[in-house]
C-alpha positions in Angstrom: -24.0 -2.5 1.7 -20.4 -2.0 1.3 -19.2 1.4 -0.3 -18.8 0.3 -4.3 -15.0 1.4 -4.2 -14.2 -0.7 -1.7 -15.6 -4.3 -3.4 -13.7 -5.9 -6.1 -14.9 -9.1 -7.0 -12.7 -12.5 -8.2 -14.0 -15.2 -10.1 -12.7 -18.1 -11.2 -13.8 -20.4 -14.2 -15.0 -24.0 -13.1 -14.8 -27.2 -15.1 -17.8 -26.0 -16.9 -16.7 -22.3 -18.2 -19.0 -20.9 -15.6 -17.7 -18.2 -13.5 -18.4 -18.8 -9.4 -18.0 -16.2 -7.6 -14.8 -17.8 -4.7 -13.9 -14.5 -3.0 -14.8 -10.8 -2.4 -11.9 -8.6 -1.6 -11.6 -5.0 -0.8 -10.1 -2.2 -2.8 -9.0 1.7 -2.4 -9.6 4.0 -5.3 -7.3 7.6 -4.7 -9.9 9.2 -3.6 -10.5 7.0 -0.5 -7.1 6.6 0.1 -7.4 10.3 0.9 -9.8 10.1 3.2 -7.8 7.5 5.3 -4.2 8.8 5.2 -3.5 12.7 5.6 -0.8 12.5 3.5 -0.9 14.5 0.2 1.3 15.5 -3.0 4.0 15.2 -3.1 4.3 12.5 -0.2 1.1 10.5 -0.7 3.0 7.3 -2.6 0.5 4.8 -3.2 -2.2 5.5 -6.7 -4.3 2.6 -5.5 -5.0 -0.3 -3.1 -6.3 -3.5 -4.3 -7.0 -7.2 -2.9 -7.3 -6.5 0.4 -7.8 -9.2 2.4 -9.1 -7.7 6.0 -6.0 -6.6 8.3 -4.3 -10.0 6.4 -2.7 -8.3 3.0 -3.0 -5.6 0.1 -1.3 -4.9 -2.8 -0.5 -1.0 -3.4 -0.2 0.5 -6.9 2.5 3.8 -7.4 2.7 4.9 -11.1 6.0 6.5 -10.9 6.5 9.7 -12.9 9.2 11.9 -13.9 6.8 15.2 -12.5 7.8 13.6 -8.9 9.6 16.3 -7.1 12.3 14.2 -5.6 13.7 13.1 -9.4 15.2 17.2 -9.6 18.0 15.6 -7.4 18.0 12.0 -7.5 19.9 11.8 -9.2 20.2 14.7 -12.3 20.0 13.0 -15.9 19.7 9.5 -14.3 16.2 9.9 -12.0 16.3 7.0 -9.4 13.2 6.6 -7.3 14.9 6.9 -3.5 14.7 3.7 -1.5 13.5 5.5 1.4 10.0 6.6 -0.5 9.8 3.5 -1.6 10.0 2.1 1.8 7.1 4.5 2.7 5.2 3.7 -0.1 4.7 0.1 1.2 3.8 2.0 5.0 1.3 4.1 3.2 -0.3 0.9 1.8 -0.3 -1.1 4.8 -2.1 2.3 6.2 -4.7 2.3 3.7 -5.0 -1.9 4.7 -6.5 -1.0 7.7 -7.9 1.8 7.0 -10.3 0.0 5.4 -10.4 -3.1 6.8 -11.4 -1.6 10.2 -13.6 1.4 8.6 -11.2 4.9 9.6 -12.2 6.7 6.4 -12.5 10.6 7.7 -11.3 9.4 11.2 -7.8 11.1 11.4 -5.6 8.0 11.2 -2.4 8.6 12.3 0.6 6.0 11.9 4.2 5.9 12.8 7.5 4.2 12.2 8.5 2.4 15.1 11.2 0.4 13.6 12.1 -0.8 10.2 14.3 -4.2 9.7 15.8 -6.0 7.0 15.2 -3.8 4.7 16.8 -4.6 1.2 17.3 -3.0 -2.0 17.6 -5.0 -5.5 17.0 -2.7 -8.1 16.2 1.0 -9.5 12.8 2.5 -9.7 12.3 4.8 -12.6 9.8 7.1 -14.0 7.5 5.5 -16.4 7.6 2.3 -13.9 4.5 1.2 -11.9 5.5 0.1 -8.4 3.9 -2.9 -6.8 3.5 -3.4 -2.8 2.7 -6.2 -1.7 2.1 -6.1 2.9 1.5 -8.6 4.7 0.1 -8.3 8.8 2.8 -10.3 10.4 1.3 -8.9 14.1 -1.8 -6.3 14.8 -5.4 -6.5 15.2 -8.4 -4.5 15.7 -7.8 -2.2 18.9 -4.0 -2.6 18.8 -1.8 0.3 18.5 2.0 -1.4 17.7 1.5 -3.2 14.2 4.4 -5.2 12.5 4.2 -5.5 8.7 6.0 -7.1 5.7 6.3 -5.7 2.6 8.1 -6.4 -1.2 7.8 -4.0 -3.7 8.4 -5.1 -7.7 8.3 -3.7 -11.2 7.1 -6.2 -13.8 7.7 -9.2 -11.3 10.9 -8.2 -10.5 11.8 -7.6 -6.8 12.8 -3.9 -6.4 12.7 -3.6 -2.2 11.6 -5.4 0.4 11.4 -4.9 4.5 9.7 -5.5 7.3 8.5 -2.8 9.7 6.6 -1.7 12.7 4.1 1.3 13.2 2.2 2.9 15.6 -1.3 3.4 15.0 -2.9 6.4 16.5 -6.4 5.3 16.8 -8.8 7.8 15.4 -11.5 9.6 17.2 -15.0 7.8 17.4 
């Protein structure tokens, strides 16, 4: 039986009104996201991980806040979210993707840039925003160790970054 935060169900309404169950995707509460990435405050950038779809997709969630470290700086009286954590947001949910898909809760999971291409930026992040990642497996698969992922990140529909970048996954210890 799969682990209750990990199961979110969707229904859908048929001609009837009755809800049918059509699909059964995955999902990461904070607390499981811990247990798959070793990254921790202030650089753990993703609040939640919903509709994942195997290896295929996921959608990260990031309620940005003004008690972020990196707003001191960036910029003072106008607090930007940098594009760069942005960027790794969408990593760290593409992490927590596989994570689960392939079961490396409390397994060590390492992962690295390897490359990161046309990466765009098309508008500011703010505190008080939530941040929306939606990856997509454009090459990987159980066993491999060079993934290559896509990712757009939005605010209220509204494309804030996109990119598309590979990673190296160390594979955790059996």
């Amino acid at each position: 039986m799969p682990n209750p935060a990990w199961v979110a169900s969707h229904s859908s309404k048929s001609n009837h009104g009755k809800e049918q169950m059509n699909e059964t995707l995955k999902q990461a509460d904070i607390q499981l996201i811990q247990r798959i990435l070793p990254h921790r405050y202030p650089f753990l950038l993703v609040d939640k991980v919903v509709d994942i779809d195997g290896t295929s997709s996921a959608k990260g969630i990031k309620n940005v806040s003004m008690n972020e470290p990196h707003f001191q700086g960036h910029f003072p009286g106008t607090p930007i979210m940098p594009g760069v954590t942005i960027v790794e947001a969408m990593a760290q949910t593409a992490a927590v993707m596989v994570g689960v898909a392939l079961d490396f809760a409390d397994k060590d999971l390492l992962i690295y840039f390897m490359s990161i291409d046309n990466c765009k930026f098309r508008r500011k992040v703010i505190p008080g925003d939530v941040l929306e990642m939606e990856l997509t497996t454009l090459r990987g698969k159980a066993g491999a160790k060079v993934w290559k992922f896509a990712g757009k990140a939005t605010v209220e529909g509204e494309l804030a970054a996109e990119a598309e970048f590979t990673a190296m996954i160390d594979m955790p210890k059996a």
